[in-house]
N, C-alpha and C positions, 0 to 999 in steps of 0.2 A: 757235251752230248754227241758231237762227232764223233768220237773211238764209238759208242755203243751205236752208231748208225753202221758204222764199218764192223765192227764186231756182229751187227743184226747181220747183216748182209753175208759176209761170209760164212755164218750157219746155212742160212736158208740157201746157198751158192755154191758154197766150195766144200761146207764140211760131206756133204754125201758124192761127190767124187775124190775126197782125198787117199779113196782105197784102190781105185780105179785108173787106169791107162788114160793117155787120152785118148779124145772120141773122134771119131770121125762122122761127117753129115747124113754116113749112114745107119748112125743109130735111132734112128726112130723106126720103131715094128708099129707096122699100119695094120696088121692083124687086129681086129678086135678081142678083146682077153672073152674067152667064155666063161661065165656063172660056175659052172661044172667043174670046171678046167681048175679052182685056184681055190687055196684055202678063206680066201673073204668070199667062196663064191654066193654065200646067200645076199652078201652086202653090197656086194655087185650086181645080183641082181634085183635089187629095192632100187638102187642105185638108175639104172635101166630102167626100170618102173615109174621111178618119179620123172627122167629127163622124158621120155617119152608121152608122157602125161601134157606135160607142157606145150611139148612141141605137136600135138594133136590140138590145141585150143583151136576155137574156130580164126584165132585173129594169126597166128603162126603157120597153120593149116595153108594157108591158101598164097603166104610166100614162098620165096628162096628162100630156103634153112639151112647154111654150114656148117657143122660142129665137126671138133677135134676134142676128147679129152685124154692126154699120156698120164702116165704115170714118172714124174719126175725123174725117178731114182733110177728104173730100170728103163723109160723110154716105153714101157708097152702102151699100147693105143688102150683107151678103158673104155671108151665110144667114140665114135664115130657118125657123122649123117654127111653127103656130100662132100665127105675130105678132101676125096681127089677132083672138085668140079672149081671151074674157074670161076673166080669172084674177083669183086672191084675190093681192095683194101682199104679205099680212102684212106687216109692216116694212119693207118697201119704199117704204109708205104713205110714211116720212120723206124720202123722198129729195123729194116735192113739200111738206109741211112745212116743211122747211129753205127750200128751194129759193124759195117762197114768202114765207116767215118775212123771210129775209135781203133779201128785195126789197121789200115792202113796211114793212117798220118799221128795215132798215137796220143793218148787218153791229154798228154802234157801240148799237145799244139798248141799254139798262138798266132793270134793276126797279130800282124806289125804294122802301125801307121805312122810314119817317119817325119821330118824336116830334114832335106837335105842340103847342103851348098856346097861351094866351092874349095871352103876355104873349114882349115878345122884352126881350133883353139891357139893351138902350135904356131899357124903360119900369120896369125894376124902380128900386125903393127901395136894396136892397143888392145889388150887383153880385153875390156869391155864393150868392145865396138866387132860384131859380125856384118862381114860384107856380104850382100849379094851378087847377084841375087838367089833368092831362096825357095824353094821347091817343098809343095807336100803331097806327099807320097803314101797311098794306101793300099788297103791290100781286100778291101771284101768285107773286114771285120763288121757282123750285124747285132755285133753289141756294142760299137761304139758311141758314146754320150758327148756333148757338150764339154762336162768336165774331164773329161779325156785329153782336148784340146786343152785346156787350160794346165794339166799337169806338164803336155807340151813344152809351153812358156813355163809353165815352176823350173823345169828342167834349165832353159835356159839361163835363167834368174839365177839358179842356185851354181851357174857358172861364172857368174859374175856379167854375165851379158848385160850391158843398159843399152843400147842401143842397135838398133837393124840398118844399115846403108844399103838402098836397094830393095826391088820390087819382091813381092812374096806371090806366088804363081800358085795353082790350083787346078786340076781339070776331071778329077775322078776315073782317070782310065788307068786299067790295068796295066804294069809294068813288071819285068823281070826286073831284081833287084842288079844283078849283074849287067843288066845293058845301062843303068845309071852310073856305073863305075868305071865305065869307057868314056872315050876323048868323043863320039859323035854321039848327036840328040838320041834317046833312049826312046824307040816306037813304042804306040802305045794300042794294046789291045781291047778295047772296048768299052765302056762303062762300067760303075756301081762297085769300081775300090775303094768312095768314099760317100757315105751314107748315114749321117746324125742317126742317132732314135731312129732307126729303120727305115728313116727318110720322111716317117711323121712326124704329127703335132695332135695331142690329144686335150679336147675340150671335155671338161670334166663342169657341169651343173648339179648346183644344188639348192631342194626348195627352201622359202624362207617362212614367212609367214602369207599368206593370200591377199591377193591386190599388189603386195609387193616383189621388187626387182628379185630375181635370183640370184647367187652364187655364181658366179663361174669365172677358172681359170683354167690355165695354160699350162700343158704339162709336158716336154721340159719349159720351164723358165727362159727366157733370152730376150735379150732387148733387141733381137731382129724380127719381135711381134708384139704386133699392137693389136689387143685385143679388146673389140668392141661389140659390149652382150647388151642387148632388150629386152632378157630372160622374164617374163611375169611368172608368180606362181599362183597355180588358181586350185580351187578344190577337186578335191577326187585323187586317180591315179597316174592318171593319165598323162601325157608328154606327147609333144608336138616341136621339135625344134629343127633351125636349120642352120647349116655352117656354110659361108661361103668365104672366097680367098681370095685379096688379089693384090699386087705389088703398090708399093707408091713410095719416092722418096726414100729409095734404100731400106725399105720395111716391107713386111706380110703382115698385111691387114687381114684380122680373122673379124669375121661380122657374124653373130650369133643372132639369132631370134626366133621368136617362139616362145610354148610357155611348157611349165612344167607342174604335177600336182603335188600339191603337198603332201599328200601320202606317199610321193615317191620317195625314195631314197637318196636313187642320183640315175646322171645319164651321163653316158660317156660315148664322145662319139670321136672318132679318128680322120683326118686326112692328109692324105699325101703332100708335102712341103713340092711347090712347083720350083722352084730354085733352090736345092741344095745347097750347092757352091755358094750362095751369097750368105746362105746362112752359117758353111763354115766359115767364112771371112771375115765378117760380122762376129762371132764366137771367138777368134782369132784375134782381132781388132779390140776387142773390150778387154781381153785377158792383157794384152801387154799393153794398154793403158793401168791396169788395174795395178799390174805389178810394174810400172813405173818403168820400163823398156820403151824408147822411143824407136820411133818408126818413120823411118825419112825412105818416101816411096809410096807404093799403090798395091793394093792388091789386086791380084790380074786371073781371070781366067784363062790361061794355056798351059802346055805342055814345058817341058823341067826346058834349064838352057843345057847346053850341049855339057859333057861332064870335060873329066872325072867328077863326080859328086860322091860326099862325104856324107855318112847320117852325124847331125849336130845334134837330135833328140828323138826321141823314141815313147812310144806306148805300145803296152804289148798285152793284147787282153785276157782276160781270164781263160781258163785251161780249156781245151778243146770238150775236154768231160765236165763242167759246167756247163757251158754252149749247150750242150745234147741233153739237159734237162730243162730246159728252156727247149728244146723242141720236141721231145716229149711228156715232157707233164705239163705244159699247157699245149701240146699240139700247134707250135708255130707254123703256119707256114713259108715265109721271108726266108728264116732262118732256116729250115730244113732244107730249101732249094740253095740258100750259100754254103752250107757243109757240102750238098751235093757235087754242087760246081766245083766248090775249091779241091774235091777227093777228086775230083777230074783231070782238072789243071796238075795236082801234083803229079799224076798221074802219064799224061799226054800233052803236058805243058799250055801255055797260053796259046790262044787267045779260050775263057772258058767258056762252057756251051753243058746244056744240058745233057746232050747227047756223050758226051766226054764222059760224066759221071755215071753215065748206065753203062758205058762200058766198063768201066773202072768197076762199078760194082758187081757187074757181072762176072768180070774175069776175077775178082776176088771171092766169091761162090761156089765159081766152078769146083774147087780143089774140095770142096767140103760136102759134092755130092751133090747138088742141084743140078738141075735138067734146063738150060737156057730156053729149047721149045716149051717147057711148061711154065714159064716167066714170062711177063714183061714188064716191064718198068720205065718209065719213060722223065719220070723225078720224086724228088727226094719227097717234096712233101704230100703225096699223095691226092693234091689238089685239081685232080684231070677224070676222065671217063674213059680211058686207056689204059688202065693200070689193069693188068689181071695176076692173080697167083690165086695157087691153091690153100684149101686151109690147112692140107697137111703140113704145106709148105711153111706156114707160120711158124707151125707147131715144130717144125726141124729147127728154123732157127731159133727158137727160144731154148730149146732143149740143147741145142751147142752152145749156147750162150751159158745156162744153167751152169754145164759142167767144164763151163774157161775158166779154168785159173787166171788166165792174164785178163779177160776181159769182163767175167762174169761180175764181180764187187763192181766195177766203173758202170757196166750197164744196167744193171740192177737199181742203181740211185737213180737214174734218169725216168725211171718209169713211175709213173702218178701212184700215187697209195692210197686205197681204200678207205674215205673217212674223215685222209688228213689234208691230202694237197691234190693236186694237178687238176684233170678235167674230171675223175671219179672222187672230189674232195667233200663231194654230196651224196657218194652212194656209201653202200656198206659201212655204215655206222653202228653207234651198239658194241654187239660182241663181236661183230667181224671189222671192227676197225682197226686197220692196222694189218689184215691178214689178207689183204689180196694187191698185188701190183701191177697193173693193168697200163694198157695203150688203148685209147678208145680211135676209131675212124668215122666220119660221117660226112655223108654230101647228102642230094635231096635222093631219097628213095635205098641208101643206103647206110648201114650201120653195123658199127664190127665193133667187138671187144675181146681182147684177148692178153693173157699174162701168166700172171702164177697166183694159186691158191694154197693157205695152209702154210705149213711152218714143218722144217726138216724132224721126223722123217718122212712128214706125211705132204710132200707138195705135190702137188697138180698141175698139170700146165695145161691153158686150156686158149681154144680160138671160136669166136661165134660169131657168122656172116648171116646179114639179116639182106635181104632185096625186096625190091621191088612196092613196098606201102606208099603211101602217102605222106606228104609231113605231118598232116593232124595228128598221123600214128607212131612219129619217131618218139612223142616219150613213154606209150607203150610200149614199144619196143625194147623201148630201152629198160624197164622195167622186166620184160620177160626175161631178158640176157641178166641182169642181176640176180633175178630168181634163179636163173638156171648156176651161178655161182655160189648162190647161198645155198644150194641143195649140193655141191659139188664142197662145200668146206664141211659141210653136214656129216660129209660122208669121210673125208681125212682125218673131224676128230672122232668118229667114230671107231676107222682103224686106229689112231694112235692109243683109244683107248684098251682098245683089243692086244695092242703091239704092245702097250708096257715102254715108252720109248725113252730112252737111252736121259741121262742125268744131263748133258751137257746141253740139253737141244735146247732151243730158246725161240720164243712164237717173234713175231713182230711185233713192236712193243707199239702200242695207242701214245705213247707217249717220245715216238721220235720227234726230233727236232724240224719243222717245218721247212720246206726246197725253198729258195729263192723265187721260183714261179708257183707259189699257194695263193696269188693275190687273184683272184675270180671278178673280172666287171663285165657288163654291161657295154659291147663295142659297140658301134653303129657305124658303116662306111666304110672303112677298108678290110676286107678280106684276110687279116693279118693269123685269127685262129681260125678253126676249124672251120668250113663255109659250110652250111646249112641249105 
């Protein structure tokens, strides 16, 4: 099913610039196209008719309203309301993240999270005995797991290694790889190079029958938690529970309580792991038990010993272009702010900082036509009340994106699909499933959506900046912004009907193969998606 997900993707992508130059940032016409002016002009303006309709209800009336809508292929503006006026993107912020990310550090990146020592294979005495001491080394990576660490140790194992002489070290700070490969201690720039499960632990309940205990587990697994639920599940819908945490005896005690109702489904609540590091050690510790490697020594929290240091094993995670669907189709934010940093750091070297990655992204912008005074950006994940751009602005970069050869297929897959997966896996269902690709944004009072609509040759790209309601009103809100897509796909296959379009074209099928972030719960407690 993959080739037909790459194969979907580069119709609706590449096939309507493969006749075409490449573009520069200043192809977007912010003219509005006239009714008069264009042979769909009567379709244009029903077109007109209907969006305006909407956007006059009394409950859209009386907000912020930004709308963008281009015309894919040739870039002309098809409507417009407050293009050029500044709005908060909340999450939208990712779409120049990604966008960014994939262009300067390259769709194939990897974090790398190491073992280093002293000594390599070569120089030991007994081929199965590595001496310390031994040093781990990360790099950021926010998809690393548990079993991560444990391929670690396979790696060793599958070297013949049975035993470690010497302490095994730990401290999560940033390091240039090249200051480990020198004869003095390697400085260390700051935290969060090494980070389990995004540095959570998720408690997942579920009802049982009423009067009695609930369900609940721990999600990752590890025997560096001990988890102790007083779940009741009682009638109705409803859910009441609480998590609390605290060390003892080399463990994270999770203390669950509360109740939950049997008509619920499930609850899921997240929180922050307050010692890391014990838990990589701990996950370390079990793995070469497991696999039968002895360990004569301690594990320590500090910095590597003085080098040369050698990497003895390696993880290297998944592509830089899966990472970036995991922060846009579910709208991460953790991870959007580590892509940030790290296009920073490559950028203007350690130590990283957020401020690093707006410039970085900035100065990779500039060449394409954006106006840095009509920007700000402040991070990746759009999780602040600082952020301002325009919605034309959106609409530029999606529309350079459209017509990248090099990056258009890679960014295209990152973004949620209509129906099937990401944070719009419950809108545009039916007959538009499958036919709109979207980046949703939302904090309290604000709400954006924007992507592509239709199937080549009739796409659309469109941006809608919602301000100022209340939360009672975000999912109507959210509902006018779908209506206003569902009148805007109305309207593409109505031209395609007119167009007569080409044999090769191909819609987005309802039947692609699900992202790796399609799985939708219930968080509670950490901030991890989009905050509300």
């Amino acid at each position: 099913m993959l080739p037909l997900l790459l194969h979907v993707c580069l119709q609706m992508v590449v096939g309507p610039a493969l006749a075409r130059p490449r573009l520069s940032g200043s192809f977007v016409r912010s003219a509005v196209v006239n009714p008069r002016e264009t042979d769909g002009g009567a379709r244009i303006g029903v077109l007109h008719q209907k969006l305006d309709a909407l956007l006059h209800h009394p409950l859209l009336r009386k907000l912020r309203v930004g709308i963008t809508v281009h015309d894919a292929r040739t870039g002309n503006a098809v409507f417009a309301q407050n293009a050029d006026s500044m709005f908060n993107p909340a999450s939208n912020t990712k779409i120049f993240t990604t966008a960014a990310a994939l262009s300067v550090l390259g769709p194939n990146f990897r974090f790398r999270t190491a073992l280093w020592a002293s000594r390599t294979a070569d120089d030991r005495a007994s081929p199965d005995v590595m001496r310390g001491p031994v040093f781990l080394q990360g790099s950021g990576d926010p998809s690393l797991q548990p079993f991560d660490l444990v391929n670690l140790v396979h790696d060793l194992s599958r070297r013949g290694i049975r035993r470690i002489e010497g302490d095994i070290f730990l401290d999560g700070e940033f390091r240039a790889e090249q200051d480990l490969e020198k004869p003095a201690p390697a400085p260390g720039f700051g935290s969060g190079a090494l980070a389990l499960n995004r540095g959570t632990v998720r408690v997942r309940v579920f009802p049982t029958q009423v009067g009695s205990s609930a369900r609940s587990f721990l999600e990752p697994p590890s025997s560096y938690f001990v988890l102790r639920s007083s779940v009741k599940t009682v009638a109705g819908k409803k859910a009441k529970i609480l998590v609390e945490t605290h060390r003892k005896d080399g463990h994270l005690i999770v203390e669950v309580r509360g109740r939950i109702g049997r008509k619920r489904d499930k609850v899921i609540i997240k929180r922050h792991v307050p010692d890391g590091q014990s838990w990589i050690a701990a996950t370390l510790s079990a793995a070469l038990q497991d696999l039968g490697i002895a360990h004569v020594g301690e594990f320590r929290v500090g910095p590597p010993p003085p080098g040369p240091l050698l990497i003895q094993a390696e993880h290297l995670s998944a592509p830089l272009s899966e990472i970036c669907r995991v922060v846009n189709k579910d709208s991460n934010n953790f991870v959007a702010d580590v892509v940030w940093k790290t296009l920073g750091s490559a950028r203007f070297g350690l130590p990283q900082s957020l401020e690093k990655g707006a410039r970085a992204v900035a100065e990779w912008m500039a060449p394409l036509g954006f106006e840095p005074e009509r920007l700000r950006l402040v991070n990746g994940s759009g999780l602040t009340y600082e952020n301002r751009v325009r919605p034309v602005d959106v609409s530029k970069m999606l529309l350079w994106l459209y017509h990248s050869l090099d990056l258009g297929p890679e960014f295209m897959q990152t973004l949620a699909i209509g129906g099937i997966d990401g944070t719009i896996h419950h809108r545009f269902r039916g007959a538009s499933q499958g036919l709109v690709r979207g980046k949703t944004g939302t904090l309290n009072g604000v709400s954006v959506l924007s992507g592509y609509v239709g199937s080549h040759p009739g796409v659309l790209v469109f941006t809608i900046f919602v301000e100022g309601f209340r939360a009672k009103r975000l999912a109507r809100v959210r509902q006018f912004q779908a209506q206003i897509v569902e009148v805007l796909l109305k309207h593409v296959r109505a031209g395609i009907q007119e167009a007569s379009p080409a044999p090769w074209s191909v819609p987005l099928s309802p039947n692609e193969p699900k992202e790796e972030g399609d799985r939708h719960e219930e968080d509670v407690g950490v901030g991890d998606e989009e905050a509300l």
